[in-house]
C-alpha positions in Angstrom: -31.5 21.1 -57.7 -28.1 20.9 -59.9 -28.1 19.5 -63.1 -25.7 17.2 -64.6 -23.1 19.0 -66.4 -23.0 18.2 -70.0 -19.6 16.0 -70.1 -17.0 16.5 -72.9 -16.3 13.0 -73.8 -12.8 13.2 -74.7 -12.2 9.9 -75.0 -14.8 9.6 -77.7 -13.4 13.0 -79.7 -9.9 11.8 -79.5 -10.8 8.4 -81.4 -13.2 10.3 -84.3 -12.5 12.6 -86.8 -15.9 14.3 -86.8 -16.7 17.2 -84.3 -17.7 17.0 -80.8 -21.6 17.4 -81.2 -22.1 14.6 -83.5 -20.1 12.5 -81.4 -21.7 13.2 -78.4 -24.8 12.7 -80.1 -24.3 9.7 -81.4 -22.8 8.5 -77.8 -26.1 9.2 -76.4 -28.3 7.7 -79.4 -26.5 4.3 -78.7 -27.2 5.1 -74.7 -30.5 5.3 -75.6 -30.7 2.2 -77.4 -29.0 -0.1 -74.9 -31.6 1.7 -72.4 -34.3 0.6 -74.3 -33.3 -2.8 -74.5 -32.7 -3.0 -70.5 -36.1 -1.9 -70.0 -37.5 -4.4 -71.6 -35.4 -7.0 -69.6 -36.6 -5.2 -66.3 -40.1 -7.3 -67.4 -39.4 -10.7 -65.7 -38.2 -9.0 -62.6 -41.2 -6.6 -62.4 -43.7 -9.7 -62.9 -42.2 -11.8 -60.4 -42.9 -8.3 -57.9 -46.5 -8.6 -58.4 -46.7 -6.3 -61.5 -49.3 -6.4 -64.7 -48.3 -6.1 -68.1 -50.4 -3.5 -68.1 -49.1 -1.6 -65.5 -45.6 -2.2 -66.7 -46.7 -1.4 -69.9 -48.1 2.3 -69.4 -45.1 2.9 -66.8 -42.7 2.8 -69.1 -44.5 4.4 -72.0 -42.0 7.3 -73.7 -39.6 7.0 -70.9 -36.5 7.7 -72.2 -32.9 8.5 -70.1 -32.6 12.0 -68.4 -29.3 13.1 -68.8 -29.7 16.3 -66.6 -30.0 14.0 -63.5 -26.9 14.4 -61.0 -25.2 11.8 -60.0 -24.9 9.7 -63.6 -21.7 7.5 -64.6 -22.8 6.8 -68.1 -21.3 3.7 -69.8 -18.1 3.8 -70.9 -17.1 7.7 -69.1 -15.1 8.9 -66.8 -16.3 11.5 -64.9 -15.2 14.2 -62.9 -15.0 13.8 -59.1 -18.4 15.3 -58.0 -17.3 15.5 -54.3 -14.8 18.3 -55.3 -18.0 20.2 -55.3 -18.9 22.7 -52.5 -22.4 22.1 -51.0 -23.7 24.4 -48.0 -24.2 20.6 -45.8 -20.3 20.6 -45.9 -19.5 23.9 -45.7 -20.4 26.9 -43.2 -22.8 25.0 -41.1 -24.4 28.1 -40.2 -25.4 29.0 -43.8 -28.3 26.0 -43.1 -30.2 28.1 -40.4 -30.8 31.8 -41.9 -33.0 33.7 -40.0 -35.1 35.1 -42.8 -35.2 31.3 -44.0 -36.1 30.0 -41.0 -38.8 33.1 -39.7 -40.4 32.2 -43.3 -40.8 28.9 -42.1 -41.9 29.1 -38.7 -45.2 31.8 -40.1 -46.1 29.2 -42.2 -46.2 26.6 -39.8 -48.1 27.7 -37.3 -51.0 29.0 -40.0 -50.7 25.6 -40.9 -50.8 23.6 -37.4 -54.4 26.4 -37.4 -55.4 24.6 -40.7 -55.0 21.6 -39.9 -55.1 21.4 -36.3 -57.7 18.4 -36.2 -56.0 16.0 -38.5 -52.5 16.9 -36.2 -54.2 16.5 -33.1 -55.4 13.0 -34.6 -52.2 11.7 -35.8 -50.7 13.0 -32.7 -52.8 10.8 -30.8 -52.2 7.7 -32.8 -48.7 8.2 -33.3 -47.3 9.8 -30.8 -45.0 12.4 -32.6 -45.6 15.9 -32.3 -47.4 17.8 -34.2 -44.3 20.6 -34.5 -42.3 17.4 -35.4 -44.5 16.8 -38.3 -45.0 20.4 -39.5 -41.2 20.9 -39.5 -40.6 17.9 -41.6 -43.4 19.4 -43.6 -41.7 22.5 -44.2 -38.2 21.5 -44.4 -39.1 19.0 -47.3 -41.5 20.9 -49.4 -41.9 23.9 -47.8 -45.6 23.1 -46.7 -46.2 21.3 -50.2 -45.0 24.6 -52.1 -42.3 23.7 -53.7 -43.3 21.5 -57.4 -41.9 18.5 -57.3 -41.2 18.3 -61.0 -39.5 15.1 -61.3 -40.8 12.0 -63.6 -40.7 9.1 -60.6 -40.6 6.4 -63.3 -38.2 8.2 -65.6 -35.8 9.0 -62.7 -35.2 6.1 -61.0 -35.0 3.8 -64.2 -32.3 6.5 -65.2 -30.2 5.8 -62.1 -30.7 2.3 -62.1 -29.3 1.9 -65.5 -26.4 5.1 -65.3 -26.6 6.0 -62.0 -23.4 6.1 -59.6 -25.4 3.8 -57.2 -27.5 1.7 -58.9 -27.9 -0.9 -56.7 -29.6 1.4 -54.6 -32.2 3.0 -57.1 -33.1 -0.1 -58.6 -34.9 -1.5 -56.0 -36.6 1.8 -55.4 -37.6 1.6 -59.2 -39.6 -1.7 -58.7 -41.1 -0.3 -55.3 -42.3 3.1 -57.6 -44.2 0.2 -60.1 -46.0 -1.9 -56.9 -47.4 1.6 -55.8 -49.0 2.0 -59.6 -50.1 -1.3 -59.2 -51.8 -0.4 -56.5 -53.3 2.3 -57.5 -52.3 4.7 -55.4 -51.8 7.4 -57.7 -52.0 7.7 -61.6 -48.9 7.4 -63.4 -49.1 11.0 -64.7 -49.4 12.2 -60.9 -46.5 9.9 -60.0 -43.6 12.6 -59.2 -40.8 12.9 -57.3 -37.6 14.9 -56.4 -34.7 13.9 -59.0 -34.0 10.3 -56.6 -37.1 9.2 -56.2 -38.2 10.8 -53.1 -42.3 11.1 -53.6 -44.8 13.5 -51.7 -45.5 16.3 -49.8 -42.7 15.1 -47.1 -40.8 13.4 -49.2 -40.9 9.4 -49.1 -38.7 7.3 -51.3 -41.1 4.3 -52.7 -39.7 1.2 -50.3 -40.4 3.4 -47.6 -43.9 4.5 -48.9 -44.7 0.9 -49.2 -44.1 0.2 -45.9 -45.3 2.8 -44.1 -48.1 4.9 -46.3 -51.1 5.3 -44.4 -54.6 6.2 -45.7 -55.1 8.8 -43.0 -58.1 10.5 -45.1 -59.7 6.9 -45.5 -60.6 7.8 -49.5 -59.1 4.1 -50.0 -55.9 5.6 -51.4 -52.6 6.2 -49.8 -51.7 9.5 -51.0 -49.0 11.3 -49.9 -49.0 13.5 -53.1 -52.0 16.0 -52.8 -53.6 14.4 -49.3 -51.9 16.0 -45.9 -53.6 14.2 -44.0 -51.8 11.0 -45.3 -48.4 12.6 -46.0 -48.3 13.8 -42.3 -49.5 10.5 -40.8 -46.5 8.4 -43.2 -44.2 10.4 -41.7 -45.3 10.4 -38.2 -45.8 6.7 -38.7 -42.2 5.8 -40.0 -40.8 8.3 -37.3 -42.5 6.1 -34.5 -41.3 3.0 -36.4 -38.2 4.3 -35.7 -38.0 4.6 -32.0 -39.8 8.0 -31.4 -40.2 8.6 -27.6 -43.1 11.3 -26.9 -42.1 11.4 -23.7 -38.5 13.9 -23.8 -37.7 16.4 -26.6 -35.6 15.8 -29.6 -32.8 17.9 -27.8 -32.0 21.3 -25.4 -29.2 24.1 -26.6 -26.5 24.6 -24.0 -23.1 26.2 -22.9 -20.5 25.0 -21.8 -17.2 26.2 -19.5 -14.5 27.8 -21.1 -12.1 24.6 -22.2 -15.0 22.3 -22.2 -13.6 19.0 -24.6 -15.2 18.9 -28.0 -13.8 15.7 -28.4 -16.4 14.5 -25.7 -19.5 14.5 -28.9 -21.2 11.5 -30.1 -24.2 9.1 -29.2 -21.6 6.9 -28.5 -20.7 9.1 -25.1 -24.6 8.9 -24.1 -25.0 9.6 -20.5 -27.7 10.6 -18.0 -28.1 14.6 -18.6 -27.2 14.8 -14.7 -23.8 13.8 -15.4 -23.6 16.9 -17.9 -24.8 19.2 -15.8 -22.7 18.0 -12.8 -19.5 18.3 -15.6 -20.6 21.8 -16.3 -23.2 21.8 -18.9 -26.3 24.0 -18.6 -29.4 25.1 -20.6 -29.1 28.0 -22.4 -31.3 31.2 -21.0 -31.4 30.4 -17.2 -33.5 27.3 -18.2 -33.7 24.3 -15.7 -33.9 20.8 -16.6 -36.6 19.0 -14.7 -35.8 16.4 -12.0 -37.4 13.7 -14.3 -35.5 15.1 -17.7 -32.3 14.7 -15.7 -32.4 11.1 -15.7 -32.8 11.1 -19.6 -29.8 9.9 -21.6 -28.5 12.5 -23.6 -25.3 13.2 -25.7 -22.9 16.2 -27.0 -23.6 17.9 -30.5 -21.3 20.5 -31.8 -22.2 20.4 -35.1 -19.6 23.6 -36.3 -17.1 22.2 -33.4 -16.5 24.9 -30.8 -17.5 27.7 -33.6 -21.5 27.5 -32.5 -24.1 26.6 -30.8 -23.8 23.0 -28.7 -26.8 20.7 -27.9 -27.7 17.8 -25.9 -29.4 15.8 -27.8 -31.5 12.7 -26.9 -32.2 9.4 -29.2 -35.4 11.1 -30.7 -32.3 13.7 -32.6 -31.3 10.5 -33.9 -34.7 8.9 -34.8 -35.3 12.4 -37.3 -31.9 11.1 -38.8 -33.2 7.9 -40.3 -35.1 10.6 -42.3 -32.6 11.9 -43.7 -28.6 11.3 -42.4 -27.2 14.7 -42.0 -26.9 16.4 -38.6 -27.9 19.6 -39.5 -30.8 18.1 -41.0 -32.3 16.6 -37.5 -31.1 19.6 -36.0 -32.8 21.9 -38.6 -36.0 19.8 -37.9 -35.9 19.7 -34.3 -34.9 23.7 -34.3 -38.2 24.6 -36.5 -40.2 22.4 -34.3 -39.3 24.3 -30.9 -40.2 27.7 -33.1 -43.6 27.1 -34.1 -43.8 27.2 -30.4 -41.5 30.0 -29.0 -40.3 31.6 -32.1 -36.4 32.8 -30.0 -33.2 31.9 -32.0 -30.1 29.9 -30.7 -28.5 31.8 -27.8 -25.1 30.9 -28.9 -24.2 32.3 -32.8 -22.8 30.5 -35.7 -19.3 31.8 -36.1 -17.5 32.4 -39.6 -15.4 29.4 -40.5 -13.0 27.8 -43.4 -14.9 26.4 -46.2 -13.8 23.3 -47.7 -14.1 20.8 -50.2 -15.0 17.2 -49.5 -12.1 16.1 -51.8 -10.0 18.0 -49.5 -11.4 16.7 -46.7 -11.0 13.2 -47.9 -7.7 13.6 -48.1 -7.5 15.1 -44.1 -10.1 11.7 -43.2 -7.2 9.7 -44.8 -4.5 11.1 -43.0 -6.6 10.6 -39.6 -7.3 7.3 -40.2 -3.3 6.3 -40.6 -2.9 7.3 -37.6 -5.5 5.4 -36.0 -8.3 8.0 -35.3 -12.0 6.2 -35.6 -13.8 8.5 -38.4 -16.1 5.5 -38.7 -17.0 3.5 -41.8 -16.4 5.8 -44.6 -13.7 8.3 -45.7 -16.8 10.4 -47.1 -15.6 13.9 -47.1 -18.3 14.6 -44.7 -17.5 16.0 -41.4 -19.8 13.9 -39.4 -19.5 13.3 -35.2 -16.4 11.0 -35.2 -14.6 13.1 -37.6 -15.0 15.9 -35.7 -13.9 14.2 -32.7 -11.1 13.0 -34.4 -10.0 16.4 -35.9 -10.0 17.4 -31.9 -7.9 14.4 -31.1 -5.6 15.4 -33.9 -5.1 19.1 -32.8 -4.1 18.1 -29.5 -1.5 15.5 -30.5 0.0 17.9 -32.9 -0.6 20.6 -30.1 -3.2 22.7 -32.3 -5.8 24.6 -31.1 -8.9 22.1 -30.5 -11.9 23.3 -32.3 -12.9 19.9 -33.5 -13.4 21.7 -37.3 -11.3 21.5 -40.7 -9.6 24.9 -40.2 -6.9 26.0 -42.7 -4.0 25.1 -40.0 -5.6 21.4 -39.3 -5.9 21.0 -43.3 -2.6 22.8 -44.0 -0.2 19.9 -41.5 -3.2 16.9 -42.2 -2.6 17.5 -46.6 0.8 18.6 -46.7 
């Protein structure tokens, strides 16, 4: 995780005559203060949520504000545009599926599906997700619970509710965290998380925990912290919640004819995967799609544009999103899944392409959205489905080549 940079507070130095570290210092103490003071007015709200004094009481006990959290816009600071950051998610999508990375992975999960091989079967049964589903989300989150998660839940989320750049998000995630100590799920020493909140073994942020932690272990606690058996059910829980379909695959690799559109991607282009096949798509490796598969819906993912591999993916890829939002995240999941089973690579290799910066790419999102391009909701700096579809669009109206990707000569007409 990256740490909060400590911020000069010009501002501050330019309207003092002592030095920068007392002034900082003092900033904070009065941060601190103000903190304090909007803890204790968090107590109505928490007691009309169902929570004790007492509860309240030892959940707030020493907390004090963690200014090495990301994502903080303390009172009263202006602070640097964090999107001018590069992040692997928004740059060479390839970087996201190593090989060494990803063979560490797949090892580990299949000792584990051995270990555990009862409970999976069990939750499998219940659920209906599979139990390669499961064990990637295991692994992608916390590496098979081996990575620490070090984080203070309590300390974190009231940090982002008060100074956070989205508040109104963590707050309610804050009072979620003190209804599962008043529960008594887990002790408030055991309660941690990742630096937002997100609690457990695979990784549940608290409103989600509450409404879909399951005792899978039946001790009488829901315990998604130290008990696998009731991390792995949550998750396959909340997956089926979500839509999961047992009966088709998250999603099938696939080439494509030389000039194939990449502006054709998107759920919104869903279509029997007999129509893709008739239009030229086919499963990678000489594999056939059965008779019954081809009447599944299914649409076009080309998550580096034409510079790697391209999927068909069905409405289960988009069920592991409402875990967590990226695309290469579901397709990360779904990938790790398939190589517990058959441990083969993609066919098609991730090609070397132009790194960028979401700042940068904000600025190529605004320029396709005056002139009417759909990038959807957001100008994000993320290159999500309709942005690369509208990138395409772009390159062919400004007779570029169509790769559906940020490339220097897209950037270089879009920013000028």
């Amino acid at each position: 995780m990256k740490t909060l940079r400590i911020i000069v507070f010009t501002s501050l130095i330019a309207t003092t005559s002592v030095n920068a570290g007392p002034a900082i210092a003092g900033y904070k103490s009065n941060t601190e203060a103000k903190f304090q003071t909007w803890i204790k007015q968090l107590w109505p709200q928490a007691k009309a949520a169902g929570i004790s004094r007492a509860t309240f009481n030892t959940a707030f006990k020493g907390v004090h504000l963690n200014w090495r959290l990301p994502d903080l816009a303390p009172p009263g600071q202006k602070l640097r545009d964090k999107t001018k950051n590069r992040q692997t998610e928004f740059g060479s999508p390839g970087r996201y599926f190593r090989e060494k990375n990803i063979n560490a992975l797949v090892q580990r999960g299949r000792k584990m599906k051995t270990k555990w091989q009862g409970t999976l079967k069990a939750i499998e049964a219940k659920y209906g997700v599979p139990q390669n589903i499961l064990l990637a989300v295991w692994g992608r989150e916390t590496s098979f619970g081996a990575v620490k998660i070090p984080y203070d839940t309590i300390r974190s989320l009231a940090t982002l509710s008060f100074m956070g750049r989205r508040k109104n998000f963590f707050h309610p995630e804050l009072i979620a965290a003190l209804k599962i100590l008043q529960q008594g799920h887990i002790s408030r020493k055991e309660l941690k998380s990742s630096w937002a909140g997100a609690m457990g073994q695979t990784q549940m942020l608290p409103r989600k925990f509450l409404k879909y932690a399951v005792d899978f272990d039946r001790d009488g606690r829901k315990n998604i912290w130290t008990s696998v058996p009731d991390a792995l059910a949550t998750t396959a829980r909340f997956l089926k919640s979500q839509g999961w379909n047992s009966s088709y695959s998250w999603g099938y690799e696939v080439t494509m004819p030389s000039g194939y559109s990449c502006t054709l991607e998107g759920p919104h282009r869903a279509q029997p995967i007999s129509n893709w096949v008739q239009s030229g798509l086919h499963r990678t490796r000489g594999r056939k799609f059965s008779k019954a598969r081809l009447k599944t819906k299914a649409s076009l993912l080309m998550p580096a544009g034409i510079f790697g591999p391209s999927f068909l993916v069905t409405k289960n890829f988009y069920v592991i999103k409402k875990y967590n939002e990226s695309d290469l995240y579901a397709l990360f999941v779904g990938h790790i899944a398939d190589r517990i089973s058959t441990n083969k690579p993609f066919e098609t290799k991730w090609k070397k392409v132009s790194t960028y910066t979401r700042a940068k790419v904000k600025v190529l999102q605004k320029t396709l959205r005056r002139e009417g391009f759909n990038i959807g909701d957001k100008i994000d700096g993320l290159i999500g489905f309709r942005s690369r579809v509208a990138i395409g669009s772009y390159q062919e109206k400004y007779g570029l080549k169509r790769d559906c990707w940020p490339d220097r000569a897209t950037l270089k007409r879009a920013t000028r």
